[in-house]
Every structure is written in C-alpha cells, then in structure tokens.
PDB file as gemmi writes it, atoms N, CA and C in Angstrom:
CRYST1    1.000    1.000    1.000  90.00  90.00  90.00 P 1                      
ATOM      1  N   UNK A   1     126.858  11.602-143.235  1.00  0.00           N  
ATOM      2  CA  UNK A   1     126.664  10.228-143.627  1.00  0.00           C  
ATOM      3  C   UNK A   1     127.816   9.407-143.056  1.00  0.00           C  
ATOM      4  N   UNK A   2     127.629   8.161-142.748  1.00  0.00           N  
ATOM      5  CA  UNK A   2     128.630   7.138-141.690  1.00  0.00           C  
ATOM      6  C   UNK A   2     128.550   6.042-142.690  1.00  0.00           C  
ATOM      7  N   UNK A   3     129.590   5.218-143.060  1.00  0.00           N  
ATOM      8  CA  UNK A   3     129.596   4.465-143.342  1.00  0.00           C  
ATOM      9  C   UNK A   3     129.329   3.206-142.910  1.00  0.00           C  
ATOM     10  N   UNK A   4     128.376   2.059-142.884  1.00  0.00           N  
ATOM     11  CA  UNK A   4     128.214   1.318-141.307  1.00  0.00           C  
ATOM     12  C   UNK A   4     128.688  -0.240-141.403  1.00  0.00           C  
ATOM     13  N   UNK A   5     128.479  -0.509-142.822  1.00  0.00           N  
ATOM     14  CA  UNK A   5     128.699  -1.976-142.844  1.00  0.00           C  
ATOM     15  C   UNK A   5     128.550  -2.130-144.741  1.00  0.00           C  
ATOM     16  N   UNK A   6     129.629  -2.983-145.166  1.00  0.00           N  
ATOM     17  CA  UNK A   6     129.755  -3.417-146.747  1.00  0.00           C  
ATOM     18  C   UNK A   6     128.211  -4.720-146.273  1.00  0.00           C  
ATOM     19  N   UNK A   7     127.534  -4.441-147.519  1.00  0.00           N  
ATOM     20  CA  UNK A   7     126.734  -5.799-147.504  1.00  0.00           C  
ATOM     21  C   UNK A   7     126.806  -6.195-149.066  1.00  0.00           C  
ATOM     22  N   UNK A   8     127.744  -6.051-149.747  1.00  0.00           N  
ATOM     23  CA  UNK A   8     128.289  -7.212-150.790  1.00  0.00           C  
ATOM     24  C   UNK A   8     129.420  -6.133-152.008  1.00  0.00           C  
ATOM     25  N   UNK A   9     129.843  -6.585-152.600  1.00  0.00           N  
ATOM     26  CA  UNK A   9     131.165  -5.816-153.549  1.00  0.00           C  
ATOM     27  C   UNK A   9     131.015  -4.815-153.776  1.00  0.00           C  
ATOM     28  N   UNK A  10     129.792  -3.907-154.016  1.00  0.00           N  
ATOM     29  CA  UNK A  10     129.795  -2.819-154.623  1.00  0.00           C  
ATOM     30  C   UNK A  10     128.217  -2.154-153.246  1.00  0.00           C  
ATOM     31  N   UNK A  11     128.183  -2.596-152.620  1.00  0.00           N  
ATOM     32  CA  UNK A  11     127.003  -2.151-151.619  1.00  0.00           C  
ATOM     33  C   UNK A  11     127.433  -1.807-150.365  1.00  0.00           C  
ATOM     34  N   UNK A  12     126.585  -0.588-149.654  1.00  0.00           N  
ATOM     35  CA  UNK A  12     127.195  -0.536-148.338  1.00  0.00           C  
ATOM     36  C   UNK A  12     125.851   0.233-147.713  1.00  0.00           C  
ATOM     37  N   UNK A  13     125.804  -0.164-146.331  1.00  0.00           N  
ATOM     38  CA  UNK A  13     124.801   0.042-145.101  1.00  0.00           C  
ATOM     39  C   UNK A  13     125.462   1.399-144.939  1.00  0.00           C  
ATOM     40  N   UNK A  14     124.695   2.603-144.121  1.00  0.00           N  
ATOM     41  CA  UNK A  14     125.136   3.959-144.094  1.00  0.00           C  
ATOM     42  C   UNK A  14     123.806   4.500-143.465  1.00  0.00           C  
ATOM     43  N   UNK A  15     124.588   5.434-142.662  1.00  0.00           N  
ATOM     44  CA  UNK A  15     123.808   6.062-141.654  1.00  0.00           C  
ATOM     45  C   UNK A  15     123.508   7.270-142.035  1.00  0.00           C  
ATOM     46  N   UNK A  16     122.162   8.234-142.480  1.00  0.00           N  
ATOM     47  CA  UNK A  16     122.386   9.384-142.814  1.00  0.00           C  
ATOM     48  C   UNK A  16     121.064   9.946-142.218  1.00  0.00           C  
ATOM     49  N   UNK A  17     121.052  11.504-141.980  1.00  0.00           N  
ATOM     50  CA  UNK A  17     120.009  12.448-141.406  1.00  0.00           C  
ATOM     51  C   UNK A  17     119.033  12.113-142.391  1.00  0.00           C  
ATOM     52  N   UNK A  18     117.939  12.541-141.831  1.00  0.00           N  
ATOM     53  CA  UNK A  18     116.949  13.454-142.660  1.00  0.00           C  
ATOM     54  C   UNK A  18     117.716  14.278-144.155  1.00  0.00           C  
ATOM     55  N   UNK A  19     118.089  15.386-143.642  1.00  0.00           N  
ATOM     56  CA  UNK A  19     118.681  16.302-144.134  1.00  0.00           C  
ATOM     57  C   UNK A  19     119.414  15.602-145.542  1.00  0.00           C  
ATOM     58  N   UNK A  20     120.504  14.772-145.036  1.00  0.00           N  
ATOM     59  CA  UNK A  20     120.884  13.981-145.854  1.00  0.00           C  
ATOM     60  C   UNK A  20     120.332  13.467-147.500  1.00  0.00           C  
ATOM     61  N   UNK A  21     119.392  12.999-146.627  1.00  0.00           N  
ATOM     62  CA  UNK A  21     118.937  12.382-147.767  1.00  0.00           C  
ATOM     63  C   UNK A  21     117.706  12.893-148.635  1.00  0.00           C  
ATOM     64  N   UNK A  22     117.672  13.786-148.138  1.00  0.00           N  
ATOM     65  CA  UNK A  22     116.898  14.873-149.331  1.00  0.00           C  
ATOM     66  C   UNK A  22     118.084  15.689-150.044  1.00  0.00           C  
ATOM     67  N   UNK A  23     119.290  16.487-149.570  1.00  0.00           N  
ATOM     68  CA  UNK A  23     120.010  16.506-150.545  1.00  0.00           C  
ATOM     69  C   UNK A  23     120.976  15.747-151.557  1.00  0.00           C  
ATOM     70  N   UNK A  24     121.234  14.577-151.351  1.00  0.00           N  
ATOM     71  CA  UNK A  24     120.942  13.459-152.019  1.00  0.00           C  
ATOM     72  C   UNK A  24     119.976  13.042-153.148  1.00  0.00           C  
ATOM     73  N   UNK A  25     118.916  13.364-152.596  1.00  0.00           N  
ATOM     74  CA  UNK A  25     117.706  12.527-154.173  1.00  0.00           C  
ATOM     75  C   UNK A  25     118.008  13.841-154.246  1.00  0.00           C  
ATOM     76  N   UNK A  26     117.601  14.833-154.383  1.00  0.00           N  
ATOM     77  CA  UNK A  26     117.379  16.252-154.744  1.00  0.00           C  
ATOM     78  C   UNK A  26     115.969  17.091-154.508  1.00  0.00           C  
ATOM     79  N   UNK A  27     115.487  16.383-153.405  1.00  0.00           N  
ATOM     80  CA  UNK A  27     114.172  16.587-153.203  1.00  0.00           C  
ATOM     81  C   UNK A  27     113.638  15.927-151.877  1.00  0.00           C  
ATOM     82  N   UNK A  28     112.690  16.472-150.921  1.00  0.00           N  
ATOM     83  CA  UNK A  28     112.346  15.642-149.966  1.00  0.00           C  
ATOM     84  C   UNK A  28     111.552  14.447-150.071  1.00  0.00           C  
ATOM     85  N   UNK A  29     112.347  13.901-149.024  1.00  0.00           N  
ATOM     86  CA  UNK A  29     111.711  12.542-149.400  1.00  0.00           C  
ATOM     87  C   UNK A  29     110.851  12.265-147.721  1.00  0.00           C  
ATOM     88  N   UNK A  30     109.781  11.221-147.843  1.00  0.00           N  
ATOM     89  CA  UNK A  30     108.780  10.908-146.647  1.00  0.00           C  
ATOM     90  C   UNK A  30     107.752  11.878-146.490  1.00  0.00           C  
ATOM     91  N   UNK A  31     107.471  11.351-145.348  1.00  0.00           N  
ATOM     92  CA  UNK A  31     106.568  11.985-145.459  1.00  0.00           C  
ATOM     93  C   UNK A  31     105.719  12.510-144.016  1.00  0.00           C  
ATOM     94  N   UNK A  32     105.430  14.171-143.540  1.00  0.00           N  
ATOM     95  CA  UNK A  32     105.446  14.288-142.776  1.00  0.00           C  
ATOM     96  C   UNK A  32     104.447  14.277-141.587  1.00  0.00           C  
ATOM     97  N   UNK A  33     105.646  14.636-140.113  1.00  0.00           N  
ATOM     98  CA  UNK A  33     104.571  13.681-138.964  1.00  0.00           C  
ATOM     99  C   UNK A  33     104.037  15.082-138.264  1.00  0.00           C  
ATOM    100  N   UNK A  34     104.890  16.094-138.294  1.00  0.00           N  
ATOM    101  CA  UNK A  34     104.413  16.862-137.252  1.00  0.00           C  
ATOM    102  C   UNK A  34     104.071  18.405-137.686  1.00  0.00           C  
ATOM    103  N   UNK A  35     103.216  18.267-139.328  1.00  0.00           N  
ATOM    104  CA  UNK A  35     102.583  19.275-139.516  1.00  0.00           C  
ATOM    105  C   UNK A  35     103.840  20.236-140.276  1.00  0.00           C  
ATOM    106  N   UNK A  36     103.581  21.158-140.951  1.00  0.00           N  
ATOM    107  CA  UNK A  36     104.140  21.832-141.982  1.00  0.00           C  
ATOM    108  C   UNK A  36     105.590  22.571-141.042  1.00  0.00           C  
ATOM    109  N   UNK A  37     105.246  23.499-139.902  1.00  0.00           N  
ATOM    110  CA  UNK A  37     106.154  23.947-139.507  1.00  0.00           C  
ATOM    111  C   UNK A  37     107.890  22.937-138.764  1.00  0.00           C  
ATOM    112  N   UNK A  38     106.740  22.063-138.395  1.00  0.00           N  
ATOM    113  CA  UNK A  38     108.214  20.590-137.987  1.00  0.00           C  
ATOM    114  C   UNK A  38     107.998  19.953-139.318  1.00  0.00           C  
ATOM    115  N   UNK A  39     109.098  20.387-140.395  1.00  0.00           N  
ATOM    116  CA  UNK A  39     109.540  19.563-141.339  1.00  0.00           C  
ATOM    117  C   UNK A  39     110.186  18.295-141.473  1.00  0.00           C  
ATOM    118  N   UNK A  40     111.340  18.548-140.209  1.00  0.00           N  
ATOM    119  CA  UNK A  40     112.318  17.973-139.797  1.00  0.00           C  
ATOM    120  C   UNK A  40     111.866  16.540-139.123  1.00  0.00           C  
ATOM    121  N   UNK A  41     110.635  16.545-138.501  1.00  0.00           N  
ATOM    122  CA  UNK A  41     110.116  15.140-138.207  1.00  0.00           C  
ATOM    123  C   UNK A  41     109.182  14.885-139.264  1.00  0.00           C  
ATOM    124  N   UNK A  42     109.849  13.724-140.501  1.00  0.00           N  
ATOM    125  CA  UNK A  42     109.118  12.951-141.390  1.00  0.00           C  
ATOM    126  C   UNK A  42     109.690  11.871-140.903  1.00  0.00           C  
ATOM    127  N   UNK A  43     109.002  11.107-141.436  1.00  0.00           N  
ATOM    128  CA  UNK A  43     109.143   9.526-141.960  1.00  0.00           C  
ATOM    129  C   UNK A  43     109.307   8.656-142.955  1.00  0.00           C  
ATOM    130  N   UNK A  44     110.098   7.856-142.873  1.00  0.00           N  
ATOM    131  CA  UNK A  44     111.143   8.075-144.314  1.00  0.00           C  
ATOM    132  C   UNK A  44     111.083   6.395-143.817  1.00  0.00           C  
ATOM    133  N   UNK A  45     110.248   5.398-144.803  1.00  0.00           N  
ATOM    134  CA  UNK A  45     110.049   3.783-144.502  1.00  0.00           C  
ATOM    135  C   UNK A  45     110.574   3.115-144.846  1.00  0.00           C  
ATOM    136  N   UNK A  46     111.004   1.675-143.898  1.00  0.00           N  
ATOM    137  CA  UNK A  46     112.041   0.976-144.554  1.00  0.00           C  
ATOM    138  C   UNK A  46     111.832   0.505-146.431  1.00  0.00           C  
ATOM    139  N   UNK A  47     112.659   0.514-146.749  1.00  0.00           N  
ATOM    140  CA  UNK A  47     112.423  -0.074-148.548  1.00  0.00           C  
ATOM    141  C   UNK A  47     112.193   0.909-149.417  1.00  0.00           C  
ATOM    142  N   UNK A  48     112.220   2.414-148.747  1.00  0.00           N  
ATOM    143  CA  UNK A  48     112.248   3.500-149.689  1.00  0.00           C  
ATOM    144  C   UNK A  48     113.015   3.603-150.782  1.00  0.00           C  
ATOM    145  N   UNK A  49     113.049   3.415-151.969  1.00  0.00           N  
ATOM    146  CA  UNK A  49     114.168   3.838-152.705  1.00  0.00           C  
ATOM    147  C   UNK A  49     114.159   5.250-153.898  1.00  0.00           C  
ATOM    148  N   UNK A  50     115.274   5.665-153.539  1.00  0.00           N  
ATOM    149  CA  UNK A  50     116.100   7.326-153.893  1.00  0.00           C  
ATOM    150  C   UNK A  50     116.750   7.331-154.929  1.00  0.00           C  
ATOM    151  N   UNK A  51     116.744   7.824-155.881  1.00  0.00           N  
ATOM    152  CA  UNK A  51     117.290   7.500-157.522  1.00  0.00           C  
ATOM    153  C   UNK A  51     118.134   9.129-157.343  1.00  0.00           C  
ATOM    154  N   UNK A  52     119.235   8.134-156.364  1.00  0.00           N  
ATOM    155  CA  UNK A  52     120.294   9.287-156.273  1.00  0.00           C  
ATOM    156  C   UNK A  52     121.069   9.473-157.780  1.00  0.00           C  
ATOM    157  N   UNK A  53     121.508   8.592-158.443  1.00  0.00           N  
ATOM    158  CA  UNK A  53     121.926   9.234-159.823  1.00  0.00           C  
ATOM    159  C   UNK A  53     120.995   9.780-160.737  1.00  0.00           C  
ATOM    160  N   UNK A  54     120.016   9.409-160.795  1.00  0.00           N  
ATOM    161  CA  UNK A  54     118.737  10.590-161.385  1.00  0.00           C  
ATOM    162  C   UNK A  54     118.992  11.959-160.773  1.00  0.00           C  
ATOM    163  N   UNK A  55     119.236  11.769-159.457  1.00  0.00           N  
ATOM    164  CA  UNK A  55     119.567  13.204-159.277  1.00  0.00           C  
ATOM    165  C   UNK A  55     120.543  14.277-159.491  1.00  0.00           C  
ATOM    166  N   UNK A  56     121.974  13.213-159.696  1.00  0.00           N  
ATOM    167  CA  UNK A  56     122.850  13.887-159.629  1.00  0.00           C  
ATOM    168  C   UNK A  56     123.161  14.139-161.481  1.00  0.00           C  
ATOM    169  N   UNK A  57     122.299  13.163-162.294  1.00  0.00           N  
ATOM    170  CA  UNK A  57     121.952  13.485-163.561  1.00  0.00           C  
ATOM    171  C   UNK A  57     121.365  14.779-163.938  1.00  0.00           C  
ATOM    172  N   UNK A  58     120.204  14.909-163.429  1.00  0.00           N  
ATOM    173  CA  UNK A  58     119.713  15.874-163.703  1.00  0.00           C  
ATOM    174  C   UNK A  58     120.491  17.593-163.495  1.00  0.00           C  
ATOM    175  N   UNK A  59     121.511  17.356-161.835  1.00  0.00           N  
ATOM    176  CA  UNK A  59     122.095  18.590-161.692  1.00  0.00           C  
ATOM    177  C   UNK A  59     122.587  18.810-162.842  1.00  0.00           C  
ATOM    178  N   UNK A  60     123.625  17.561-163.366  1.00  0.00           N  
ATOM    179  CA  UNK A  60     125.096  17.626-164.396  1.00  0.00           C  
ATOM    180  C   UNK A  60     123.675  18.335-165.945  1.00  0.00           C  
ATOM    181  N   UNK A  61     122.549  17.799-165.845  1.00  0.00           N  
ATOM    182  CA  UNK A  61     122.120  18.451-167.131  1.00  0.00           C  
ATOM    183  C   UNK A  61     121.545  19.764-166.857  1.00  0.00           C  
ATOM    184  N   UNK A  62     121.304  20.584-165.741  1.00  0.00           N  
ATOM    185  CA  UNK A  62     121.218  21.938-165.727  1.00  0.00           C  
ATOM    186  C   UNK A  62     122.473  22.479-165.663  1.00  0.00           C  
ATOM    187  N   UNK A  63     123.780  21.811-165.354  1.00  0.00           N  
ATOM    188  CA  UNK A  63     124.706  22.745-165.321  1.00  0.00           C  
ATOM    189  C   UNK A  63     125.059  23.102-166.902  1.00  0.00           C  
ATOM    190  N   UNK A  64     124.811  21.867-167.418  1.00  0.00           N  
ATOM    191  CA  UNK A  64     125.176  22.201-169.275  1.00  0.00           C  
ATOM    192  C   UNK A  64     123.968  23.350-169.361  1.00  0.00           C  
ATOM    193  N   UNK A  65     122.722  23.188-169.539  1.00  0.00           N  
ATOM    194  CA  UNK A  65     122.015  24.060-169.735  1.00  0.00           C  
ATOM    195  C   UNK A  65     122.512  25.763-169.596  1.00  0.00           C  
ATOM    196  N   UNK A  66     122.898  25.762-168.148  1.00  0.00           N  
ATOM    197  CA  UNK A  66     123.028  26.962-167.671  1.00  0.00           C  
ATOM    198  C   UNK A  66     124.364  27.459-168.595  1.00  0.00           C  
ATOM    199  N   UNK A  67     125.361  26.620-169.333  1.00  0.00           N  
ATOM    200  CA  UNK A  67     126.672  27.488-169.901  1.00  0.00           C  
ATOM    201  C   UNK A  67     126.097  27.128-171.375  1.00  0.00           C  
ATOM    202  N   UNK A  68     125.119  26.741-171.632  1.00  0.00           N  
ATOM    203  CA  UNK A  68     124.231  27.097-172.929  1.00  0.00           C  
ATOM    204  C   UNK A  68     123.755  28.121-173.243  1.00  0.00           C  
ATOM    205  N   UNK A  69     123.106  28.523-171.928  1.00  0.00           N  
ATOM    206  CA  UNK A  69     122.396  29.958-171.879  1.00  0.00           C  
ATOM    207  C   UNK A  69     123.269  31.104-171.712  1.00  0.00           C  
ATOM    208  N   UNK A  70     124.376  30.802-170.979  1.00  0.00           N  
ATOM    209  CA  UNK A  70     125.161  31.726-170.837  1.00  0.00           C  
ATOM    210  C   UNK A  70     126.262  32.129-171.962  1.00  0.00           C  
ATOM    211  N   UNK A  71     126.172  31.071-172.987  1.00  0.00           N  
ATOM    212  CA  UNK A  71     126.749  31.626-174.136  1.00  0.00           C  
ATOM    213  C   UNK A  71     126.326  32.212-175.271  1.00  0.00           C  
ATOM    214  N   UNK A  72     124.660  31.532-175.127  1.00  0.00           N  
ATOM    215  CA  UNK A  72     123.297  32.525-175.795  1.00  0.00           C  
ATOM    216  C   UNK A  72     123.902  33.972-175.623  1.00  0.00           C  
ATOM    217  N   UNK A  73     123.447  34.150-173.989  1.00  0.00           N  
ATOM    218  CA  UNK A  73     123.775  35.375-173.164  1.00  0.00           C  
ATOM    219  C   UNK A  73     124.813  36.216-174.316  1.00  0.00           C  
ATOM    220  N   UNK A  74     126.268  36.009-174.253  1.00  0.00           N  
ATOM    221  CA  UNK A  74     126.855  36.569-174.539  1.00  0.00           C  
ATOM    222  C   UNK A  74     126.827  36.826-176.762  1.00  0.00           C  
ATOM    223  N   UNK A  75     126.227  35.880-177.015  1.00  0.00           N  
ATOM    224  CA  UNK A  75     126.207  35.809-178.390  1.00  0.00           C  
ATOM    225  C   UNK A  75     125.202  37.154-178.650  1.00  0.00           C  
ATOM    226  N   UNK A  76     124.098  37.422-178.259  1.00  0.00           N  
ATOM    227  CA  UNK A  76     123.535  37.954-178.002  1.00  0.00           C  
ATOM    228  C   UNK A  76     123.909  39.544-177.782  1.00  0.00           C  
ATOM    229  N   UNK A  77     124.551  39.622-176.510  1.00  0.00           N  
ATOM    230  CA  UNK A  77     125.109  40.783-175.864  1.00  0.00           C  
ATOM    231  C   UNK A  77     126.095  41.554-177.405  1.00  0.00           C  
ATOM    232  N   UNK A  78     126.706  40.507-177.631  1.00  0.00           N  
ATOM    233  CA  UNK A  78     127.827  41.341-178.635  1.00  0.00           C  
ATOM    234  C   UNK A  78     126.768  41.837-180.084  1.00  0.00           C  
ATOM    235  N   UNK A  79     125.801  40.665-180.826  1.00  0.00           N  
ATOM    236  CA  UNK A  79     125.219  41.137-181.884  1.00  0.00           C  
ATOM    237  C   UNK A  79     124.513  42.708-181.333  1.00  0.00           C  
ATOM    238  N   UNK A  80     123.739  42.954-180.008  1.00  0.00           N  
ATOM    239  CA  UNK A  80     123.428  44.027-179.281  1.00  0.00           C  
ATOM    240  C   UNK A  80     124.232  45.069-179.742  1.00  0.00           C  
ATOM    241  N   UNK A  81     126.073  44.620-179.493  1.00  0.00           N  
ATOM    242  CA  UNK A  81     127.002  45.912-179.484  1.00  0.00           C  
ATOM    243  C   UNK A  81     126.900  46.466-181.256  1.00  0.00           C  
ATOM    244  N   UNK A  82     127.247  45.142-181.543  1.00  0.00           N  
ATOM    245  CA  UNK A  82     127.367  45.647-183.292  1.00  0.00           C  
ATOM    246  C   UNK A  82     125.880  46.505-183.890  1.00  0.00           C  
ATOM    247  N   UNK A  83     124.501  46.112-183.016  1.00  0.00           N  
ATOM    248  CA  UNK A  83     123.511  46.870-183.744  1.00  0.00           C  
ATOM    249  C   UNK A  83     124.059  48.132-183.140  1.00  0.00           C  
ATOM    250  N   UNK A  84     124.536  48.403-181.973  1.00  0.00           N  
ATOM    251  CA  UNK A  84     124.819  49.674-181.358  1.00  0.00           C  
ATOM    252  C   UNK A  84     125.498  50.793-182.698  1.00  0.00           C  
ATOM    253  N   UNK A  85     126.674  49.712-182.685  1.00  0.00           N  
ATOM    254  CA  UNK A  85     127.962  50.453-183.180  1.00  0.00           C  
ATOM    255  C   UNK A  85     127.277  51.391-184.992  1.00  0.00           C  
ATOM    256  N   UNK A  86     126.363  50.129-185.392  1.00  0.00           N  
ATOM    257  CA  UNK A  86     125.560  50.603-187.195  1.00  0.00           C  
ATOM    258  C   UNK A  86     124.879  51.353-186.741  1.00  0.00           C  
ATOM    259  N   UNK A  87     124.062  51.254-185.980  1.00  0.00           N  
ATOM    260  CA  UNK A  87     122.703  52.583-185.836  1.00  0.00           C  
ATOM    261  C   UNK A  87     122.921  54.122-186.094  1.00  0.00           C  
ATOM    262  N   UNK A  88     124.336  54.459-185.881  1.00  0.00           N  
ATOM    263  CA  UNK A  88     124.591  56.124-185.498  1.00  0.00           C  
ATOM    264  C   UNK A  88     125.289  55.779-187.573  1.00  0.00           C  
ATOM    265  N   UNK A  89     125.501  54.877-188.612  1.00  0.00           N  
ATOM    266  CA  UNK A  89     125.551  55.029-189.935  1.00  0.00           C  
ATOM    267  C   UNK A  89     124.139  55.143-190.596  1.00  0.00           C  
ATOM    268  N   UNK A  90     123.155  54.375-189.910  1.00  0.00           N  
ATOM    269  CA  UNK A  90     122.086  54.407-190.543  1.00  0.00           C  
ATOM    270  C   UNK A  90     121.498  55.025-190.545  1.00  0.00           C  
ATOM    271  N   UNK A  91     121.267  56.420-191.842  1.00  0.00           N  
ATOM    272  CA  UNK A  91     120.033  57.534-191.875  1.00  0.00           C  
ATOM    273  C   UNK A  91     119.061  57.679-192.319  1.00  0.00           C  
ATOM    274  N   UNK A  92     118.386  58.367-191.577  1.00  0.00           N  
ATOM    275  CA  UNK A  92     117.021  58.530-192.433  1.00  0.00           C  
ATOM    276  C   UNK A  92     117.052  59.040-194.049  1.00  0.00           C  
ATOM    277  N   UNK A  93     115.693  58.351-194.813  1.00  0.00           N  
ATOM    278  CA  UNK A  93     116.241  59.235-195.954  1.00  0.00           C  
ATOM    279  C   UNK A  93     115.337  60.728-196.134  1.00  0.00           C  
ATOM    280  N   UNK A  94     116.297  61.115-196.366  1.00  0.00           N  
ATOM    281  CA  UNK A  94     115.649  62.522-196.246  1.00  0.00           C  
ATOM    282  C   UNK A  94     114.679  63.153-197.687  1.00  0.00           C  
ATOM    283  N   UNK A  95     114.233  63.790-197.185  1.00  0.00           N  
ATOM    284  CA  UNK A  95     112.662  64.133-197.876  1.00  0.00           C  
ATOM    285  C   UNK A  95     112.798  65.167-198.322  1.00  0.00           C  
ATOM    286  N   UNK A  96     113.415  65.657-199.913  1.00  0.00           N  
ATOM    287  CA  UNK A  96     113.600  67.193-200.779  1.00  0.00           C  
ATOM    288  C   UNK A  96     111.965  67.534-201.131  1.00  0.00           C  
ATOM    289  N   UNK A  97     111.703  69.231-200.491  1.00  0.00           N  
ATOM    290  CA  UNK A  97     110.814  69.854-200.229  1.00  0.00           C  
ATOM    291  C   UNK A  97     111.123  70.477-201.815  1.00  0.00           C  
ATOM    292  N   UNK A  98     110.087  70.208-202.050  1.00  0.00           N  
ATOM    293  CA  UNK A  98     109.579  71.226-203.494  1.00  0.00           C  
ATOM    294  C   UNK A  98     108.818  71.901-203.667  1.00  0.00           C  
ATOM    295  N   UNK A  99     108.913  72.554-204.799  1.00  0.00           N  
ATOM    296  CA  UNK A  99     107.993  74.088-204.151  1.00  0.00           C  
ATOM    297  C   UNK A  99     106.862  74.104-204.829  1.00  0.00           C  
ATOM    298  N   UNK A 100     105.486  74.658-204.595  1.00  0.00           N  
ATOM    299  CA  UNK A 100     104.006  74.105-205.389  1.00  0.00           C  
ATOM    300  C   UNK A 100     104.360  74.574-206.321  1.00  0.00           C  
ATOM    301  N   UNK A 101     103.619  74.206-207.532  1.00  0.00           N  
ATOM    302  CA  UNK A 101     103.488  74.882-208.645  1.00  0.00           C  
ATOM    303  C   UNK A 101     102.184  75.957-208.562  1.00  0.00           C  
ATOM    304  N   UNK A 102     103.217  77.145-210.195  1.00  0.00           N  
ATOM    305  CA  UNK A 102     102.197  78.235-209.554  1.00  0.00           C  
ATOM    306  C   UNK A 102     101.407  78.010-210.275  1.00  0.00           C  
TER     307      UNK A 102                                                      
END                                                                             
C-alpha cells in the first residue's frame, strides 16, 4: 500500500493491489474477469466501499474467543486429571455370596 495524496484531516488517497485489499476487508472483494483459475484478475469499481474496521473487529473478537476456548480447554483438562486421580479410590461395592439354604 502507497500512500498517494491527504484529501482532507483525517482522509488519504492510497494505492493498493488486489491482494491488498482483500486482506484488508477480510475477504475478497470484486468481482471476477477471468474465470475461477485467474483469481487475480477481478474488478474491484470505483465507489466500492470495504468496512475495514468491521474487519479488523471481527479478527480482535475471534482472538477473545479463541483464549476463551482455550481456557475452557484447560479448565477442562485439569477437572479430566482430578476424575483421573478419584477413579483408582472409587470401588465397586462388593457383593457377599451366601450360601442357599438347606
């Protein structure tokens, strides 16, 4: 990406690939000219607009997700150890054999 020209306080003109700007939105954007195997030639029209912070929202809310799960993960893993550790206390109850009557 090139920076090319400010067009007012907080705005700026910028030069970017293809490539670019699908990792950017987080998804491809346009739409294509030369059939499935040439991806790389789409068309991408003036006035398109890319809800690049939607995108970069959404990463920041799978990354929480993912150390959600990963503390599931481990909450999990340890209650696992502790059923481990009781199982070899817990016995069957055992069954006194009596003898028929005569």
């Amino acid at each position: 990406m090139k920076i090319i020209a400010k067009s007012g306080p907080n705005l700026f003109l910028a030069q970017l690939t293809t490539k670019e700007i699908d990792l950017l939105a987080g998804k491809q954007v346009g739409e294509g000219v030369g059939g499935y195997y040439r991806n790389e030639d789409r068309e991408i029209r003036f006035g398109t607009t890319v809800n690049i912070v939607g995108a970069f929202v959404q990463i920041h809310r799978n990354n929480q997700r993912k150390r959600e799960v990963e503390s599931l993960r481990a909450t999990l893993k340890a209650i696992l150890v502790g059923l481990d550790m009781i199982e070899p206390l817990i016995e069957e109850p055992k069954v006194e054999e009596t003898e028929p009557a005569a």
